[in-house]
FITILO-551093 format. One record per residue (C-alpha): residue number from 1; residue in three letters; x, y, z. Coordinates in Angstrom, 1 decimal. Layout:
# residues N
 pos code      x      y      z
 NUM  Ala      X      Y      Z
...
***
This chain:
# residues 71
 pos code      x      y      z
   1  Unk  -37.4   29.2   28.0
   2  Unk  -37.3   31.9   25.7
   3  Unk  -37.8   35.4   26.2
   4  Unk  -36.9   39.1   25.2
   5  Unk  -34.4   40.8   27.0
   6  Unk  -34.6   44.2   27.7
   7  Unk  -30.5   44.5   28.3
   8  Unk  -30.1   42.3   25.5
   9  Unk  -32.3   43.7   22.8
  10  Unk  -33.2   42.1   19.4
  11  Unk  -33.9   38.3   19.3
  12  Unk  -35.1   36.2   21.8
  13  Unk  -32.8   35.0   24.7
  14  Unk  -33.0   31.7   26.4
  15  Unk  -33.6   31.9   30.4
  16  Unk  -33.1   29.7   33.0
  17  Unk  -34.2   29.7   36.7
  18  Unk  -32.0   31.8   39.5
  19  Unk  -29.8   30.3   41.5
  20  Unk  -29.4   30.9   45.2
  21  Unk  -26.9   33.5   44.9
  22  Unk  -29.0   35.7   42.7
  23  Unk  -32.2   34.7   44.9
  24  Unk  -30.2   35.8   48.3
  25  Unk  -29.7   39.2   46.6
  26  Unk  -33.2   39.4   45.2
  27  Unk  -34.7   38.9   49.1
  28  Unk  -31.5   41.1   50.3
  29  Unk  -31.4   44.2   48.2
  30  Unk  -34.9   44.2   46.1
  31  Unk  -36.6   42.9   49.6
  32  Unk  -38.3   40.3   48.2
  33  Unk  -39.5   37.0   50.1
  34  Unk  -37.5   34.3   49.4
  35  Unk  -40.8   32.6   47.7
  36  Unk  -41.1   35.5   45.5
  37  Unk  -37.5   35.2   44.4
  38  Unk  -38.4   31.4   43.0
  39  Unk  -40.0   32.9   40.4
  40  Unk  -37.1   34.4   39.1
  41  Unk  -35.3   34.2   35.7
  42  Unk  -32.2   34.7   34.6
  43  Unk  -31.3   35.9   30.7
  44  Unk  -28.5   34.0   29.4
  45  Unk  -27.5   36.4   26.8
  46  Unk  -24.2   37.6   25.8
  47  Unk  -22.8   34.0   26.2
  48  Unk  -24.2   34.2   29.4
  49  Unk  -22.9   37.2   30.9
  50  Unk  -25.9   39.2   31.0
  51  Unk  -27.5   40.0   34.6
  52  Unk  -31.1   41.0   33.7
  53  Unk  -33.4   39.1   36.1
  54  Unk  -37.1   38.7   35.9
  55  Unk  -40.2   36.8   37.2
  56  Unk  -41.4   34.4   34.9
  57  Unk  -44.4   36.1   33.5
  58  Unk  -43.8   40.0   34.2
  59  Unk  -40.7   41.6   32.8
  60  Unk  -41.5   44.7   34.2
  61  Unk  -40.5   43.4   38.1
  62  Unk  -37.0   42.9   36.3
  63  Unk  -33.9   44.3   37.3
  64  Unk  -30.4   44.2   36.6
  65  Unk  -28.0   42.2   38.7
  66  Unk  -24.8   43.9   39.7
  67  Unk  -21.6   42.9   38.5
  68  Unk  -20.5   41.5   42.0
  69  Unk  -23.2   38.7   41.5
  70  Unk  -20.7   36.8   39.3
  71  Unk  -17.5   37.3   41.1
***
């Protein structure tokens, strides 16, 4: 899936869905129910280093990961 980024800027980005780790921080620090955090996209932008997150059809529940996420 394709989508604009808002960390990314300019063309579109591809996505792809969150993976546990990124969910357990969604329901952790954004206190999200862990069905809400299913919803969740990841940009795979700057060869797939950037941690902007985002339900599927409302970029404006995004947020950015922090960096610890990829450790």
């Amino acid at each position: 899936m394709s989508k604009h980024c808002p960390n990314c800027k300019g063309p579109l980005q591809d996505f792809r869905p969150a993976n546990d780790r990124e969910k357990a921080h969604l329901v952790n620090k954004e206190q999200l129910k862990w069905a809400d955090a299913h919803s969740y996209w990841r940009c795979q932008g700057n060869e797939g280093k950037c941690r902007w997150i985002q339900p599927h059809l409302n970029q404006s529940k995004g947020t950015t990961l922090p960096e610890s996420i990829d450790d």
